[in-house]
Structure formats: structure tokens, C-alpha cells
Backbone as a ProteinNet text record, in pm:
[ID]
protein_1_A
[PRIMARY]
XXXXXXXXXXXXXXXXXXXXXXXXXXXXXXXXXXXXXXXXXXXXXXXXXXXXXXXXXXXXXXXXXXXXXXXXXXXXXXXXXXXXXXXXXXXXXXXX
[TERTIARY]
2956.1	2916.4	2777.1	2754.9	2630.6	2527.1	2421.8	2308.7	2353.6	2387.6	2437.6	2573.2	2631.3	2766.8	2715.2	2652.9	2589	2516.5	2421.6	2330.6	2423.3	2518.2	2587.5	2711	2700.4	2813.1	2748.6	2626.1	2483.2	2495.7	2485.9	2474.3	2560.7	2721.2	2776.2	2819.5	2817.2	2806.1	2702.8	2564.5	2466.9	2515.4	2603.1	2593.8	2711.5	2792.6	2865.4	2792.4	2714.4	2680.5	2621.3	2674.6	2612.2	2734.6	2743.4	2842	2887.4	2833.7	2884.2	2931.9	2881.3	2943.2	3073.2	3124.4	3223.7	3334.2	3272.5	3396.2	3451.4	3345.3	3352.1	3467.2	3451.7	3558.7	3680.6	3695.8	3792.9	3902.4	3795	3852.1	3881.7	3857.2	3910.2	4034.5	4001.2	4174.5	4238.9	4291.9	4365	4406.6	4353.9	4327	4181.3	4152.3	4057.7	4049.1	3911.1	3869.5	3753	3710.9	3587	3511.8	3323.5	3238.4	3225.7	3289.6	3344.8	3412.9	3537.6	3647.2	3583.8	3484.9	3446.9	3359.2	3258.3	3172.5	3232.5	3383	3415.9	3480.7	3534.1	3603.2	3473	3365.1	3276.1	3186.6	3165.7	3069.3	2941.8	2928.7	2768	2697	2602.3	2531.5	2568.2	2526.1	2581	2487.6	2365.9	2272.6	2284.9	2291.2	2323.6	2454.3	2550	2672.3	2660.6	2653.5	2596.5	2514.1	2417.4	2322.4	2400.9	2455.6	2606.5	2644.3	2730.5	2817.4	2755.2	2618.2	2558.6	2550.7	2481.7	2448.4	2580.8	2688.6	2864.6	2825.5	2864.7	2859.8	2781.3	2703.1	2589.3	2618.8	2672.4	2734.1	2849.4	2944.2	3096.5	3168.9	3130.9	3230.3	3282.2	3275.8	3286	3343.8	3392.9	3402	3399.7	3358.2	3376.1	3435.4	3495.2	3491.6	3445.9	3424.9	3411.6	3529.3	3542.4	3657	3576.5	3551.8	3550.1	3413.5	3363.8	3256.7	3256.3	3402.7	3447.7	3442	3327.9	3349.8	3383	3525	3592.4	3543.9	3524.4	3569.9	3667.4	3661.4	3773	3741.1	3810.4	3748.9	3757.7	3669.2	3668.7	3722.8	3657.7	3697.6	3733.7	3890.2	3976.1	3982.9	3851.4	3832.4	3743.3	3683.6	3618.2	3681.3	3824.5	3890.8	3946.6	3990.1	4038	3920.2	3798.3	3634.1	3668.8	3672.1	3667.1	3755.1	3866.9	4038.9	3954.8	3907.6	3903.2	3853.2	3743.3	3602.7	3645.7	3654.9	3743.3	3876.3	3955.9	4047.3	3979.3	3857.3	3827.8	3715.4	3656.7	3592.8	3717.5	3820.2	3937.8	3990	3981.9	3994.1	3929.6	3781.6	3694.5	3646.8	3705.2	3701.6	3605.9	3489.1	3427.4	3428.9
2044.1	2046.5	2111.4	2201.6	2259	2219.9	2243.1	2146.5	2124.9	2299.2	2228.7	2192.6	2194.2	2092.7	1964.6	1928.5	1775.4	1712.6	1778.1	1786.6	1742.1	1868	1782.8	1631.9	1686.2	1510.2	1386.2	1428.4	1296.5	1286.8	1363.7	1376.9	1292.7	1375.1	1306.5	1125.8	1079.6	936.7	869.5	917.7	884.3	822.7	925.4	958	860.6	799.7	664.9	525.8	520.4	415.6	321.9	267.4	171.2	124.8	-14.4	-97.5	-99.9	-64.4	27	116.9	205.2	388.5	344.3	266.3	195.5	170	81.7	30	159.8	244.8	311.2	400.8	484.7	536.2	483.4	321.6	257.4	259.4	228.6	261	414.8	514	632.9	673.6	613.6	644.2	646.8	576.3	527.9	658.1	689.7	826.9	838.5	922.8	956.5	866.9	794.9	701	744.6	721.1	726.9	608.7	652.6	534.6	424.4	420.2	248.4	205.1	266.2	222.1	173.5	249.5	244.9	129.1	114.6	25.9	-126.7	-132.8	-282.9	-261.3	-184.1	-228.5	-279.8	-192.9	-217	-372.1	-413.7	-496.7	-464.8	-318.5	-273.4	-218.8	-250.8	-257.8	-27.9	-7.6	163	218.3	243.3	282.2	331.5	217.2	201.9	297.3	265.5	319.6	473.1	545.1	673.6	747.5	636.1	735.1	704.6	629.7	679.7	729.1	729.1	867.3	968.6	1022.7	1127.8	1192.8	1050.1	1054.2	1167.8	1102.5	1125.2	1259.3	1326.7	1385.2	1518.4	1533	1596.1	1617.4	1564.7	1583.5	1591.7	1637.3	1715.9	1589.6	1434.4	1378.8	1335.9	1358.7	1340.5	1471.8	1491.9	1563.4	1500.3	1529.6	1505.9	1604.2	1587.7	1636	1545.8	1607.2	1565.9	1557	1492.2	1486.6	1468.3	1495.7	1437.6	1336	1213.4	1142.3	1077.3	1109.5	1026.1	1134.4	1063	1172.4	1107.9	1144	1153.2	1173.6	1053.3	1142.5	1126.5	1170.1	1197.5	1209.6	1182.1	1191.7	1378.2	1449.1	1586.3	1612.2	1549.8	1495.7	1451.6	1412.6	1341.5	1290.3	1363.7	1279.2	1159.8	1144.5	1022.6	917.7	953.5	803.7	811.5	878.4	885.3	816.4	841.3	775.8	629.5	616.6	424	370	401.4	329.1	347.2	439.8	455.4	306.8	345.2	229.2	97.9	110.3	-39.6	-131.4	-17.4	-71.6	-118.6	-46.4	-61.2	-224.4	-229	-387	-477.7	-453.8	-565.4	-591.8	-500.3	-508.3	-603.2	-589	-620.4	-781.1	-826	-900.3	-949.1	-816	-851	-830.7
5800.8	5661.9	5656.3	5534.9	5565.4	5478.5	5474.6	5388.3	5225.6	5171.8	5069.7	5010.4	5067	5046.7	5052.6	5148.6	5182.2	5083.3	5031.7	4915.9	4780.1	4798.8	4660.1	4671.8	4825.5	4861.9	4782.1	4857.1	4797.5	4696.7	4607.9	4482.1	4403.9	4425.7	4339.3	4418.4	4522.6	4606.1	4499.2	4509.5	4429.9	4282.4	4192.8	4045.6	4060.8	4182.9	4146.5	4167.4	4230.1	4370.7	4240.2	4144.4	4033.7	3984.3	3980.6	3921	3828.5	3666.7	3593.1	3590.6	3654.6	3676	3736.4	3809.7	3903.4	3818.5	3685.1	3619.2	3493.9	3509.2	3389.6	3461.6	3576.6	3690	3659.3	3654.3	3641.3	3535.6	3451	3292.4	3272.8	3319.8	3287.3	3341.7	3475	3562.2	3450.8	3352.6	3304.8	3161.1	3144.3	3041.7	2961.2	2863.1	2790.5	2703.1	2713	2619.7	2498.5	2387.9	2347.9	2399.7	2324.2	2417.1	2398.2	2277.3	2217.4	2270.2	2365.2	2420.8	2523	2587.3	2720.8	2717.6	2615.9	2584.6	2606.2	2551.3	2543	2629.9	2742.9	2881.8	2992.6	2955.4	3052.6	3064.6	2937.2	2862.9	2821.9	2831.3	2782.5	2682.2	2678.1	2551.7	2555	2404.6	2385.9	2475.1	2398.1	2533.9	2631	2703.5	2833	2884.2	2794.3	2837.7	2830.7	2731.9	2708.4	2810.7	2847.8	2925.4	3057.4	3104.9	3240.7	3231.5	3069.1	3083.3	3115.1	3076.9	3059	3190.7	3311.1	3395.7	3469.5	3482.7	3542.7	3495.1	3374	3305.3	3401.1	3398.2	3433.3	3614.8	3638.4	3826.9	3841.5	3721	3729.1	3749.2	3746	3797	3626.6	3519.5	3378.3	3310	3197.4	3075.8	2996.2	2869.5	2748.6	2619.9	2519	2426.3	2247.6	2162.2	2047.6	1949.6	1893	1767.4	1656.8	1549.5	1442.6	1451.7	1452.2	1507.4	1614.6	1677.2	1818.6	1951.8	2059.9	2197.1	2272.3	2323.5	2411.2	2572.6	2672.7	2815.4	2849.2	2966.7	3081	3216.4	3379.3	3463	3468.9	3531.3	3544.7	3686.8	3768.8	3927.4	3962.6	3977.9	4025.8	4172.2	4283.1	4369.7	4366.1	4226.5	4214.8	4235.8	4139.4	4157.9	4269.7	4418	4499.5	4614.2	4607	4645.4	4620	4476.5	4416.7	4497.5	4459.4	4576.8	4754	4783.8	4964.3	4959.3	4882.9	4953.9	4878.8	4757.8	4756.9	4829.7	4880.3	4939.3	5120.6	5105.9	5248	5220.5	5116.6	5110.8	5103.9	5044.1	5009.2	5190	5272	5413.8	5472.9	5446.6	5503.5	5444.9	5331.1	5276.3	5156.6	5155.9	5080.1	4932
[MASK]
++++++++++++++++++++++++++++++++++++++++++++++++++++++++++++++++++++++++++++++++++++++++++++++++

């Protein structure tokens, strides 16, 4: 792997490695939500939620679109959720 491939490995590892960003991953598997949707799967205040998305968003692991007053994401990177399942299935191993 060469520095920057690595660089952006970090990157996007980084732009998950938060327990929110985690569930928000979660909740998208599932299809395109708005941030209200996302807001009450996650439990978080808007804020907060927004500026994750933004965060995702901003390191390819997100899209969004707009409707009308409703924005829509979606995962953009479908190895994110393939990342969440490794390493979760590997704590459910491990027991933790």
C-alpha cells in the first residue's frame, strides 16, 4: 500500500471510528433516509446529527440529495457497510 492510499485508508477508518457515525452506517444499510429519519434512529440531538452527516459526507463514505425541504442520504461507499459487519462480527467473536 502506498502512502497515499494509506492516508486515505486513515481517513475514511477515522470518518467512522465514532459510535454515532456507526449507527448512522447502520441505519442507512437499510436505504435512503432524511435527517429526521436518521435523527430518531440514532437518538441525536439535529446538530449533532448533521454535522456527522457532514462529517461522512465530506470522506465519500455519504451522499446526499435534496427534495423539496427534505435531504436525503445514502451510503456512497458500500464498503463502509462491508467495514461495520467485518469488525462487528469480529467483536461478536471475541465477545465483546
Amino acid at each position: 500500500m502506498n502512502n497515499e492510499t494509506a492516508e486515505h485508508v486513515a481517513n475514511v477508518l477515522k470518518a467512522m471510528a465514532h459510535p454515532v457515525r456507526l449507527k448512522i452506517v447502520e441505519t442507512l444499510e437499510k436505504g435512503e433516509k432524511t435527517v429526521s429519519e436518521i435523527m430518531a434512529a440514532v437518538g441525536g440531538k439535529q446538530s449533532i446529527t448533521s454535522q456527522q452527516l457532514n462529517m461522512m459526507k465530506d470522506k465519500g463514505i455519504l451522499a446526499c440529495r435534496k427534495e423539496g425541504a427534505n435531504v436525503y442520504y445514502r451510503i456512497e461507499n458500500p464498503n463502509a457497510i462491508r467495514l461495520l459487519h467485518c469488525i462487528h462480527d469480529n467483536c461478536e467473536k471475541k465477545g465483546t
